[in-house]
MDTraj code that builds the backbone (N, CA, C; nanometers):
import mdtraj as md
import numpy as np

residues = "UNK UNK UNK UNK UNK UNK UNK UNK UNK UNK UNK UNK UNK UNK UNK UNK UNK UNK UNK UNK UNK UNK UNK UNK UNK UNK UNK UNK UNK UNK UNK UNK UNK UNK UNK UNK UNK UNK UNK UNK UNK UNK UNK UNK UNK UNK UNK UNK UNK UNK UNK UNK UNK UNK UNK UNK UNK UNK UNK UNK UNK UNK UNK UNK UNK UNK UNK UNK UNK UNK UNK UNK UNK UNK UNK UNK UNK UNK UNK UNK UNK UNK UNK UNK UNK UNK UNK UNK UNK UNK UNK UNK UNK UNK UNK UNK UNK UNK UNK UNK UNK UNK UNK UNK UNK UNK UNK UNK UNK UNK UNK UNK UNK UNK UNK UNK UNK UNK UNK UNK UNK UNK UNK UNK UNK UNK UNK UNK UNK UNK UNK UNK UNK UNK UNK UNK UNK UNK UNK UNK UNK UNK UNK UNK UNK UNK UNK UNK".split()
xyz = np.array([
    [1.3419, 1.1579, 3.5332],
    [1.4481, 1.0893, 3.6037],
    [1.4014, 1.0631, 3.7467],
    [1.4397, 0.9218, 3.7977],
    [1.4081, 0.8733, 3.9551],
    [1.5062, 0.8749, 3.9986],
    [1.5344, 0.9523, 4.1278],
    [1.6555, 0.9480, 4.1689],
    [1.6614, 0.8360, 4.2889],
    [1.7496, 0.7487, 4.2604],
    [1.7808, 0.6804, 4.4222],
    [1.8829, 0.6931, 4.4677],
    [1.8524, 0.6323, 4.5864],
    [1.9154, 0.6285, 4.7325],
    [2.0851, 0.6696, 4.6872],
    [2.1556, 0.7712, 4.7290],
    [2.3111, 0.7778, 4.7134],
    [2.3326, 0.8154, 4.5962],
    [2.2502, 0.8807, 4.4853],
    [2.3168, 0.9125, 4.3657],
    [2.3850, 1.0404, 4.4084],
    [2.4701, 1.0839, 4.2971],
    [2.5196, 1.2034, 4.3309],
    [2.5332, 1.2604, 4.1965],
    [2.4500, 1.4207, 4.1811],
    [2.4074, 1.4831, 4.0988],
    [2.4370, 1.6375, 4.0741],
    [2.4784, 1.6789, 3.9588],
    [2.5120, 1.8519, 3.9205],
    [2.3880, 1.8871, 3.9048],
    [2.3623, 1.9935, 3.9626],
    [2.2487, 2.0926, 3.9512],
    [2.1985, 2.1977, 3.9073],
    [2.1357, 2.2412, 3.8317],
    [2.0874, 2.4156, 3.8053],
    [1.9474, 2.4124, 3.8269],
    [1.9353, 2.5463, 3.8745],
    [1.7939, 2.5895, 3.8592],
    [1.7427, 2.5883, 3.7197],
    [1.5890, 2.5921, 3.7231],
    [1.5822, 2.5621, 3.5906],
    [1.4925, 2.7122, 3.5824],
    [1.4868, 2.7530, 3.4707],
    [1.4829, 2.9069, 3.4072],
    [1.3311, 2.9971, 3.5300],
    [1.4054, 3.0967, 3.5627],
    [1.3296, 3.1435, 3.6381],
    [1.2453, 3.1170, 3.7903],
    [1.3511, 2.9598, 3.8326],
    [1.2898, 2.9265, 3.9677],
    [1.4424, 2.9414, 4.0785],
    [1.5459, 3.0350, 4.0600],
    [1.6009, 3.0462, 4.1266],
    [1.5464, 3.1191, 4.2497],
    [1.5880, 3.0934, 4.3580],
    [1.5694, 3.2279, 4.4726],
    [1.6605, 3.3268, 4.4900],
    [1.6381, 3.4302, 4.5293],
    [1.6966, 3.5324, 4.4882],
    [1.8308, 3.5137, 4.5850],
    [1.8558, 3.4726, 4.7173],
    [1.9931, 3.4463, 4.7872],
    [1.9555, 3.2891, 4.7975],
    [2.0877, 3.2819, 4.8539],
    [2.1278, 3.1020, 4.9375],
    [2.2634, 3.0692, 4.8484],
    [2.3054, 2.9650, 4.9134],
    [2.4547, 2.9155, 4.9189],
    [2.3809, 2.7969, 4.8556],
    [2.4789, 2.7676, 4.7387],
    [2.4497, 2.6030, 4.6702],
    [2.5920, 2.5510, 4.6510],
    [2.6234, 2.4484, 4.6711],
    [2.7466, 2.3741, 4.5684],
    [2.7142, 2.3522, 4.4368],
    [2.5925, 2.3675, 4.4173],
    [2.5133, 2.2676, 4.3063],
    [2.5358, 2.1320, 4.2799],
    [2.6352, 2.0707, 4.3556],
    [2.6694, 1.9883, 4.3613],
    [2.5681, 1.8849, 4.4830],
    [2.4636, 1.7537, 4.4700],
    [2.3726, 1.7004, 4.5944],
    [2.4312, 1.5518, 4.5468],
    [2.3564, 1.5311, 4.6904],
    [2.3219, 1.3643, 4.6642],
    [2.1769, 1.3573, 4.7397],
    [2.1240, 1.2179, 4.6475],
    [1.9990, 1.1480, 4.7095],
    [1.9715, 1.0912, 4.8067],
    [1.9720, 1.1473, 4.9472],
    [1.9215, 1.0888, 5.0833],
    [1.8197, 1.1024, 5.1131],
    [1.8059, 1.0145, 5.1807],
    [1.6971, 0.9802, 5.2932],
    [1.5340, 1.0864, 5.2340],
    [1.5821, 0.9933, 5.0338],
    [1.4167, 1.0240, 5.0350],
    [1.4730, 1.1853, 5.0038],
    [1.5484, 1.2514, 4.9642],
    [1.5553, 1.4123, 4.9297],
    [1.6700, 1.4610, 4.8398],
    [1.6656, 1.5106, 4.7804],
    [1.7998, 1.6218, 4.6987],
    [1.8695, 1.6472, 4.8435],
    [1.9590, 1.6577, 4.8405],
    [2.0452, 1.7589, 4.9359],
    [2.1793, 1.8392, 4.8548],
    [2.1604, 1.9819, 4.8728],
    [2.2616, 2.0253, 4.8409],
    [2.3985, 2.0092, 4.9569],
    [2.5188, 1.9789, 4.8960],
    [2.6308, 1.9719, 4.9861],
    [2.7244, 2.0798, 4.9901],
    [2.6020, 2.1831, 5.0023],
    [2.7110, 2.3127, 5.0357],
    [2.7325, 2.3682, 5.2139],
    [2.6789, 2.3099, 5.2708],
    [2.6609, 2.2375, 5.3920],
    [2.7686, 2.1651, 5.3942],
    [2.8617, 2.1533, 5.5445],
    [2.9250, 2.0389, 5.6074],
    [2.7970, 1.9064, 5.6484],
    [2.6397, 2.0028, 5.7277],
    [2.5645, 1.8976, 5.7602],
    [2.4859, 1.8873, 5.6441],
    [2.5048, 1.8724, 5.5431],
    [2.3854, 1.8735, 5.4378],
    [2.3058, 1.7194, 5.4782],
    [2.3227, 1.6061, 5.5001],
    [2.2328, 1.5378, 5.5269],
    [2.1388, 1.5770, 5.6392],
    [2.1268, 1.6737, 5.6807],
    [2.0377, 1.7316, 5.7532],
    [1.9256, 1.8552, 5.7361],
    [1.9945, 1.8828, 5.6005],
    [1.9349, 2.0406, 5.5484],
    [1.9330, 2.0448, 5.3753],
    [1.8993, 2.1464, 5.3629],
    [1.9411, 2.1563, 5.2161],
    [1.8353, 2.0801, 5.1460],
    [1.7432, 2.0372, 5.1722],
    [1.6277, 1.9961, 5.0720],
    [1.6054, 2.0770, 4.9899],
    [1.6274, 1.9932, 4.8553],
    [1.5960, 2.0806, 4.7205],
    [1.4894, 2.0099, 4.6574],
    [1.3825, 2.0863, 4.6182],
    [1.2644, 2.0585, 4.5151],
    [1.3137, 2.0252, 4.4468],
    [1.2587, 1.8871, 4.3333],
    [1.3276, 1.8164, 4.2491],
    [1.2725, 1.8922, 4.1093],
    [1.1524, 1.9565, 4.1370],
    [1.0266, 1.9974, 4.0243],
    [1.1281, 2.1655, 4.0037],
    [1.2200, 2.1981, 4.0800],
    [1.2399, 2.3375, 4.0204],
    [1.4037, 2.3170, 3.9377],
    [1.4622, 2.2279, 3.9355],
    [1.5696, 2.1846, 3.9030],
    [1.5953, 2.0597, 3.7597],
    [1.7148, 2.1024, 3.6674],
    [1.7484, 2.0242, 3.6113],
    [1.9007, 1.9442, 3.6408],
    [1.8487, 1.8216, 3.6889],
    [1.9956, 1.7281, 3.7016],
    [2.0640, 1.6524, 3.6086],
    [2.1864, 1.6582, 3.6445],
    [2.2650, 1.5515, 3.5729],
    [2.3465, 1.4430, 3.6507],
    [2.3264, 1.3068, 3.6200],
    [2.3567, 1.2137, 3.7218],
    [2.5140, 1.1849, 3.7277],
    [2.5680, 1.2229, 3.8047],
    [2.7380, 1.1819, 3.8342],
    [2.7621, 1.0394, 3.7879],
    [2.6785, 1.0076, 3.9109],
    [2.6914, 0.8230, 4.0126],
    [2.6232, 0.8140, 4.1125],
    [2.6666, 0.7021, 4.2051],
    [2.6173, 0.6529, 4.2618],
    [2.6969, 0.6161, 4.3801],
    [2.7146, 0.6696, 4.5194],
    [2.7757, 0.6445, 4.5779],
    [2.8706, 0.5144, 4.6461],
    [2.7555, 0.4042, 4.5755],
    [2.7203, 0.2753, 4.6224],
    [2.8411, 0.2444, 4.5060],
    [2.8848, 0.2760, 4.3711],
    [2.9304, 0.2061, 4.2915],
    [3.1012, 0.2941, 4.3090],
    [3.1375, 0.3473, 4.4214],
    [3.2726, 0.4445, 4.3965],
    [3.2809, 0.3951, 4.5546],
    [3.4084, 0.4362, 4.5349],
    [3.5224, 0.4045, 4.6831],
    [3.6254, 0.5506, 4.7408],
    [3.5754, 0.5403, 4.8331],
    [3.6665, 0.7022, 4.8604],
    [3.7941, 0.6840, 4.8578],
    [3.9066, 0.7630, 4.7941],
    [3.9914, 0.7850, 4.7612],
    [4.0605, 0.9191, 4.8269],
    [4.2229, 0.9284, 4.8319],
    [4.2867, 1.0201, 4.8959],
    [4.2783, 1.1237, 4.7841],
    [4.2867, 1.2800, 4.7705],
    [4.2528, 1.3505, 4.6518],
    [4.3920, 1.3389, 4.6032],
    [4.4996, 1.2974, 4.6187],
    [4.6371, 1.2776, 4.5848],
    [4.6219, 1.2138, 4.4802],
    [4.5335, 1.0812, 4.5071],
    [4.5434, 0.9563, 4.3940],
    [4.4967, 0.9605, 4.2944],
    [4.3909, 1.1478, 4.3063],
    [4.3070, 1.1115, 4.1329],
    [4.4006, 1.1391, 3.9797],
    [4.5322, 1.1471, 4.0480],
    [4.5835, 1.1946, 3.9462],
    [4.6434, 1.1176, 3.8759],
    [4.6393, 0.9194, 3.9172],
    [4.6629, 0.8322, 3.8150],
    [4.5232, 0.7713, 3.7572],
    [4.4193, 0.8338, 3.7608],
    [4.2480, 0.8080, 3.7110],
    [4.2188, 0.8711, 3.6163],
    [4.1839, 0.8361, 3.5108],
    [4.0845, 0.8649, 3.4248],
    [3.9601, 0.9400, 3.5054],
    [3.9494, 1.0774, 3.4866],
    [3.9154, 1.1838, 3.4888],
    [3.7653, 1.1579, 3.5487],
    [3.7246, 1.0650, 3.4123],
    [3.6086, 1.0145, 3.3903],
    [3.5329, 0.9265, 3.4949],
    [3.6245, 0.8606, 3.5494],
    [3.5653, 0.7856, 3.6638],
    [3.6067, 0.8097, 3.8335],
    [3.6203, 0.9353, 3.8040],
    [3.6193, 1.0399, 3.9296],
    [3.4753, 1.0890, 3.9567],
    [3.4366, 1.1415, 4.0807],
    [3.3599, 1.2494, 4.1282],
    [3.4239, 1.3180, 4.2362],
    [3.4563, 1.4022, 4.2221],
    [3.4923, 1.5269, 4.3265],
    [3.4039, 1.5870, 4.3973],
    [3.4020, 1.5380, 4.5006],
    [3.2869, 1.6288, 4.5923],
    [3.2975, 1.7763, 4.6223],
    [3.4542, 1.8432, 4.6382],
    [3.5060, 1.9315, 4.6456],
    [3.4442, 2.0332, 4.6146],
    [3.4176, 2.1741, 4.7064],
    [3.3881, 2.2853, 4.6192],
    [3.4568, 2.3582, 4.7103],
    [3.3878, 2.5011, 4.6730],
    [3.3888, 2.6110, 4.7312],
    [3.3674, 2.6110, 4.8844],
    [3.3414, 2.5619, 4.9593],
    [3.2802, 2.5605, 5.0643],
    [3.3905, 2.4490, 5.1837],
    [3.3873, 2.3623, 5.1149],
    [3.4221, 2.2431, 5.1760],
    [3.5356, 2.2329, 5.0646],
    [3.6663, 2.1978, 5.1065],
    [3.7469, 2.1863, 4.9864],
    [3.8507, 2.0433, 5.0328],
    [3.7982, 1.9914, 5.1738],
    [3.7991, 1.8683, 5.2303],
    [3.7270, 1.7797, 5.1763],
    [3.6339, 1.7724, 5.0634],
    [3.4989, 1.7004, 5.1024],
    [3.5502, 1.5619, 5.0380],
    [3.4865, 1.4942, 5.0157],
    [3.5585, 1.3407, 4.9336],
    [3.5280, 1.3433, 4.8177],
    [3.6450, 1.2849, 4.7815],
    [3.6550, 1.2360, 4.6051],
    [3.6208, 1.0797, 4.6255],
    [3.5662, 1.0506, 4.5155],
    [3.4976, 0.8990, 4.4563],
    [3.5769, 0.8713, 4.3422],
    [3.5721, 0.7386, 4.3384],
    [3.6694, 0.6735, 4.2564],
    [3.5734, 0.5491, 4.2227],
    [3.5656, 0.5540, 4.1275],
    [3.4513, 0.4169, 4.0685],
    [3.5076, 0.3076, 4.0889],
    [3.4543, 0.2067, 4.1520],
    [3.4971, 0.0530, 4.2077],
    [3.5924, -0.0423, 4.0964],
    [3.5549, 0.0010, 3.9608],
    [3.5924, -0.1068, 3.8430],
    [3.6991, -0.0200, 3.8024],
    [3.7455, 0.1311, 3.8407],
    [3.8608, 0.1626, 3.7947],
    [4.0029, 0.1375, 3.8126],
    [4.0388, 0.1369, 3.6816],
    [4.2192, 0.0727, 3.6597],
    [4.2740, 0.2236, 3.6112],
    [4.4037, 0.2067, 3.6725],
    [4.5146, 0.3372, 3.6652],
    [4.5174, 0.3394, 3.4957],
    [4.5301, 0.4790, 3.4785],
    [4.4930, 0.5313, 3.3232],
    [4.6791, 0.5669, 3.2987],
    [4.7190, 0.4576, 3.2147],
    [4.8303, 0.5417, 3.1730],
    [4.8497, 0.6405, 3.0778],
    [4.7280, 0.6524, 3.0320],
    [4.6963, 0.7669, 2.9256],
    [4.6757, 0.9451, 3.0393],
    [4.6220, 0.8997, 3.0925],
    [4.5905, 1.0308, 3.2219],
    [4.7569, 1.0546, 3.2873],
    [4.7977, 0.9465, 3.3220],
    [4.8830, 0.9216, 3.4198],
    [5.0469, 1.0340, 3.3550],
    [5.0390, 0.9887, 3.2102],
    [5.1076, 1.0522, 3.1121],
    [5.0759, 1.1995, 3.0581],
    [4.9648, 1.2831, 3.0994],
    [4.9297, 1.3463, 3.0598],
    [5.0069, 1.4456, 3.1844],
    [4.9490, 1.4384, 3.2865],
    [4.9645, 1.4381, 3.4446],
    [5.1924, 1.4886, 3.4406],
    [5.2233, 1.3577, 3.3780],
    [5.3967, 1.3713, 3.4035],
    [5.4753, 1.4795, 3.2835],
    [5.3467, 1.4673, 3.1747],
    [5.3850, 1.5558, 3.0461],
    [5.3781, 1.7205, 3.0839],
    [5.2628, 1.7252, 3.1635],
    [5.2386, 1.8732, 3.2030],
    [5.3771, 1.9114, 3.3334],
    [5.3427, 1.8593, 3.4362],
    [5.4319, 1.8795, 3.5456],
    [5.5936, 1.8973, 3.5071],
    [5.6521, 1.7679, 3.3897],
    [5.7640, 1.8200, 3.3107],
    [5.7655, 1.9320, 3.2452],
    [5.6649, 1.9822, 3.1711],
    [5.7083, 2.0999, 3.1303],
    [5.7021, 2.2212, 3.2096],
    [5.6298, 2.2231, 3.3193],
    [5.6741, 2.3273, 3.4227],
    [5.7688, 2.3151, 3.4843],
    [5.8417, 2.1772, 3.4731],
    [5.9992, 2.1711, 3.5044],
    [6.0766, 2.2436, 3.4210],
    [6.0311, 2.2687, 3.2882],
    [6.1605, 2.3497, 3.2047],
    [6.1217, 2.4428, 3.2478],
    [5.9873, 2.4851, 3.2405],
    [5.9685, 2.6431, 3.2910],
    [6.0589, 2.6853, 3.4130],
    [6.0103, 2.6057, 3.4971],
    [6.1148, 2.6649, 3.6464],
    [6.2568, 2.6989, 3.5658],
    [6.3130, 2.5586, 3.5210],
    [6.4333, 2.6261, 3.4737],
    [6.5001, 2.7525, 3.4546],
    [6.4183, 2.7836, 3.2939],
    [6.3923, 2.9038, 3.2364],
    [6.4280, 3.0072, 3.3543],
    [6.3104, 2.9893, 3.3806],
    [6.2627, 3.0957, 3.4829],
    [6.3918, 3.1465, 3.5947],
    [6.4582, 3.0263, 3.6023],
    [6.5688, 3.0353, 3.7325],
    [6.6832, 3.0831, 3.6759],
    [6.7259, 3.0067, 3.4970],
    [6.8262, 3.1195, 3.4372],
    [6.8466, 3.2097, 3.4142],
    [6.6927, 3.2898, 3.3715],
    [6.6384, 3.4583, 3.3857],
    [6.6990, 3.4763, 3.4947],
    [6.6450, 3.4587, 3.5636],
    [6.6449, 3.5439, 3.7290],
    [6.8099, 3.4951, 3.7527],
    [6.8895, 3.4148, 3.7670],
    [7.0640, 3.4306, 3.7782],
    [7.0807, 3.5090, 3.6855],
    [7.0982, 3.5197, 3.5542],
    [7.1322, 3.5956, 3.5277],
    [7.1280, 3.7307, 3.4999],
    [6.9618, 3.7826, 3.5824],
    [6.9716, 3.9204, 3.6110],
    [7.0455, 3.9356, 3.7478],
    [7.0315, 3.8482, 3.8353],
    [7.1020, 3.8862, 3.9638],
    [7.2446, 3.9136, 3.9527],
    [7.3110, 3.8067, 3.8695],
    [7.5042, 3.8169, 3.7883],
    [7.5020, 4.0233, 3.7559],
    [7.4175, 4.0434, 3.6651],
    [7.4126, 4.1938, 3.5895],
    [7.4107, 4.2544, 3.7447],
    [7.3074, 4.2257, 3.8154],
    [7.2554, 4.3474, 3.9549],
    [7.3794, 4.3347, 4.0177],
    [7.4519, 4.2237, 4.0686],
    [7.5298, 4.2098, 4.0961],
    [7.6871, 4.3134, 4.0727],
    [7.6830, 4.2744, 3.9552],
    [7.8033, 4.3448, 3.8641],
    [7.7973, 4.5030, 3.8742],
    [7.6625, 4.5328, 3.8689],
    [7.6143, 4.6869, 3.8575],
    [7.6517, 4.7432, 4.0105],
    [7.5701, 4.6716, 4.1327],
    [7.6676, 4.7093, 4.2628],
    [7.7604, 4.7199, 4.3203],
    [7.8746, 4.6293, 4.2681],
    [7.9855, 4.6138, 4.2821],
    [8.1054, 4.7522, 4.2241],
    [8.0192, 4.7606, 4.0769],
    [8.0498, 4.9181, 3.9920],
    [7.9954, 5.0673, 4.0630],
    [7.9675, 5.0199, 4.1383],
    [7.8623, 5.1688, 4.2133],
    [7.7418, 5.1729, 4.1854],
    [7.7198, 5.1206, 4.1037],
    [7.5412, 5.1675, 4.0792],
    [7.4679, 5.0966, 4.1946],
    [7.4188, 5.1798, 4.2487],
    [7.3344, 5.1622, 4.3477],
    [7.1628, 5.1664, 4.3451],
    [7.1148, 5.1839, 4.2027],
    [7.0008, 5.2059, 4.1563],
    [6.9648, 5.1118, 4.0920],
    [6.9536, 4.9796, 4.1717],
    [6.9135, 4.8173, 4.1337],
    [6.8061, 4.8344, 4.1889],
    [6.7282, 4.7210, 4.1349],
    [6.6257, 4.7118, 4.2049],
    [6.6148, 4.5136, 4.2155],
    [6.6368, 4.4943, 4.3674],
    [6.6265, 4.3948, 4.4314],
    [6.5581, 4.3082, 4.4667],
])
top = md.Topology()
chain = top.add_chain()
for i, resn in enumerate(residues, 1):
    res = top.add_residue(resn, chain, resSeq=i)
    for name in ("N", "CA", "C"):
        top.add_atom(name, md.element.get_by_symbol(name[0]), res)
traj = md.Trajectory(xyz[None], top)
């Protein structure tokens, strides 16, 4: 694999060329002529990774995605996301591929889940009234051995 200018690539060491410490995202892109890991705020400045000790897998291409608010990936097809995001940086930018159209298949998936943690809350809120009604009832009777 040739990597150019702005790709952006998942990383592992490949069997037995790890170093024993250092901070990775595993997450790079192809600058200026180098791997850079972006576990770094300045990674275009640092973070040169040997290409010969590593196996990549190609995201994209910076050149072919448009930065996006991380709010919006949630009407996208999954698929034509890159999340720069890690551990480190949890600011970093999300990519959104230039030719992508809102997924109403995602988009539905997204309102299907969030609804059903709407019943949950529910649930959850009728439990809890109606232990508070009982705690309630129990203090009012004297029992004073609620727990609040």
């Amino acid at each position: 694999m040739t990597p150019h200018e702005n790709d952006i690539y998942r990383w592992e060491w490949k069997d037995g060329l790890s170093p024993i410490v250092g901070c990775y995202a595993h997450l790079a892109v192809f600058a200026d002529g180098a791997l850079r890991d972006t576990y770094w705020h300045d990674w275009r400045t640092q973070s040169h990774i040997d290409l010969e000790k590593v196996e990549l897998t190609l995201l994209g291409n910076i050149d072919d995605y448009r930065e996006i608010s991380r709010w919006e990936a949630v009407y996208y097809d999954p698929a034509d996301i890159i999340d720069m995001r890690h551990a480190n940086n949890s600011n970093a930018t999300v990519y959104l591929l230039k030719s992508a159209t809102k997924s109403p298949e995602h988009m539905l998936e997204i309102a299907d889940g969030k609804m059903r943690q709407a019943y949950g809350d529910i649930i959850r809120a009728e439990d809890q009234i109606k232990y508070l009604e009982d705690t309630i009832a129990r203090i009012k009777a004297g029992d004073l051995e609620v727990s609040l």
